[in-house]
N, C-alpha and C positions, 0 to 999 in steps of 0.2 A: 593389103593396104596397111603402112605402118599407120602405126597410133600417132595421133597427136601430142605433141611434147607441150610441157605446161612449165611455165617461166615465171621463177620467182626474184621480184627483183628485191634489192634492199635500196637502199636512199639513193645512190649516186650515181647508178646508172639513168634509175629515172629523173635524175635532178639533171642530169645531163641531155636526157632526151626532151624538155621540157626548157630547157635554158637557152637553147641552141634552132635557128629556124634554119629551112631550106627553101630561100625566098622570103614565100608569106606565111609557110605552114611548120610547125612546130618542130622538128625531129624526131619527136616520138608519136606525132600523127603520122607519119609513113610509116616508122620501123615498128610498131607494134598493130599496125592494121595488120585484123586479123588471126592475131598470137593469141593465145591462150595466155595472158598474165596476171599472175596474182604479189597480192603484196600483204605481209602481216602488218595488222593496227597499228604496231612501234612505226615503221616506214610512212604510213599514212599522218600518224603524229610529229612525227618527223619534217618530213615533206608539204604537206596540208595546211595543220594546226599552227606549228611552228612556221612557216613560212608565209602566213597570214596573205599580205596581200601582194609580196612579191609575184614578179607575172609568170615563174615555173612553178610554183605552190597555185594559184589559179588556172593555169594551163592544167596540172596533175588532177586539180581537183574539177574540173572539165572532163578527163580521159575517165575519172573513176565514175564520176554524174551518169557519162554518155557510155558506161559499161564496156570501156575499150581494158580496162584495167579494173581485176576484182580486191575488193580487201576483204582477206580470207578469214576465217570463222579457223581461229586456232586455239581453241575453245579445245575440241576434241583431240587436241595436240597432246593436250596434259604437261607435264614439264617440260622447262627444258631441258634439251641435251646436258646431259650432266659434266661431259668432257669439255663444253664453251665455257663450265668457270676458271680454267685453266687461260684463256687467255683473256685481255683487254677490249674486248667487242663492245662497239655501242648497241642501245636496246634493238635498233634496226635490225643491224647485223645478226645478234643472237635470233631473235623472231625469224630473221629469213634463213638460217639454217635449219632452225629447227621446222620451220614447215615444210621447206626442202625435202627434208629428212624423213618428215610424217605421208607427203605425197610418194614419195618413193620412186620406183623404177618410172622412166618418162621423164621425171622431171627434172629441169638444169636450173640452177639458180645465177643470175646477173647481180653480178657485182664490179665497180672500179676500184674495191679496197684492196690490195696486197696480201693484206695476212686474213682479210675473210677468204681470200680466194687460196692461200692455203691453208687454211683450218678445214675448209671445204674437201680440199684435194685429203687431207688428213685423216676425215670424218668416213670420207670414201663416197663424197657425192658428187655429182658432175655441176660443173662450176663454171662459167664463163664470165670474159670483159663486155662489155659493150659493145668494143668494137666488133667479138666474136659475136656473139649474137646476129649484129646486123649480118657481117659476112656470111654465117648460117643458115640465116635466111633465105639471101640471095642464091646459095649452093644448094639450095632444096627449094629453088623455084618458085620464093614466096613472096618475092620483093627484086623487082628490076633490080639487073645490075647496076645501072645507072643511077636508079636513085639512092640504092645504096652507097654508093662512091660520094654522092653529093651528100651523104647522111654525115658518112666519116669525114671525109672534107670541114661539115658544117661544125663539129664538135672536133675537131682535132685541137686546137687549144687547150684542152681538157687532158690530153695524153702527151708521152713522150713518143719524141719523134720517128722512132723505129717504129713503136705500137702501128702509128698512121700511116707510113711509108709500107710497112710490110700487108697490113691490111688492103690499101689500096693496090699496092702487087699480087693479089690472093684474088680480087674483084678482079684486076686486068685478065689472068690468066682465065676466066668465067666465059670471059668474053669471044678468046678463041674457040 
């Protein structure tokens, strides 16, 4: 039996899964039922703090309440990655690399930022969009393909066009 994978988001994935409903339920109560997700303090400050009483910083701080999403104790992390002073990351993005990093083999980190998700590829850790993630899921049996279609559907706003078109043709192909 494979191991469980453990998902580290940074801000915008979860701000996306939280922004975006499917019907009456969130986006990120489908897609992260069940997942192993963690998020470092920056992201939670981020998202939570900062986002006070917008209704995705309430939703977020709902998933974390009801332990659908962890904020991780990067305490034992110790520094950060020395190579992220090299780029322009916000504190999110550094935090979720470096716990990324400290989790090790298993874990993928979620991101919708561009240059996090190649600093990631850079650093040598396994890195995904959102969209992949959900796609992911649904390719390992852990989220109907359906509702994952209606996931990406729901947040496609959020991406460029190809992102969602090619996603949604990666679910169809599920389906045969």
């Amino acid at each position: 039996m494979a191991a469980s994978l453990i998902f580290v988001f940074d801000s915008s994935p979860l701000v996306a899964g939280c922004q975006f409903a499917v019907g009456r339920r969130a986006a990120a109560d489908i897609a992260l039922e069940g997942a192993d997700v963690q998020i470092p303090p920056a992201v939670f400050r981020e998202v939570v703090t900062r986002g006070g009483s917008r209704p995705d910083a309430l939703k977020a701080a709902e998933l974390i309440n009801a332990g659908h999403v962890r904020v991780a104790d990067t305490s034992p992390a110790g520094e950060v990655l020395e190579d992220l002073q090299h780029y322009q990351l916000g504190q999110g993005e550094t935090e979720a690399h470096t716990l990324a990093a400290c989790l090790g083999e298993g874990t993928v980190m979620v991101t919708d930022d561009f240059l996090a998700l190649i600093v990631a590829n850079r650093l040598g850790l396994s890195c995904q969009l959102f969209l992949d993630f959900v796609v992911g899921r649904a390719m390992r049996g852990e989220l109907p393909v359906t509702e994952a279609q209606h996931i990406v559907q729901a947040v496609s706003p959020r991406y460029p066009v190809g992102f969602v078109s090619h996603s949604l043709a990666m679910l169809r192909r599920l389906q045969t």
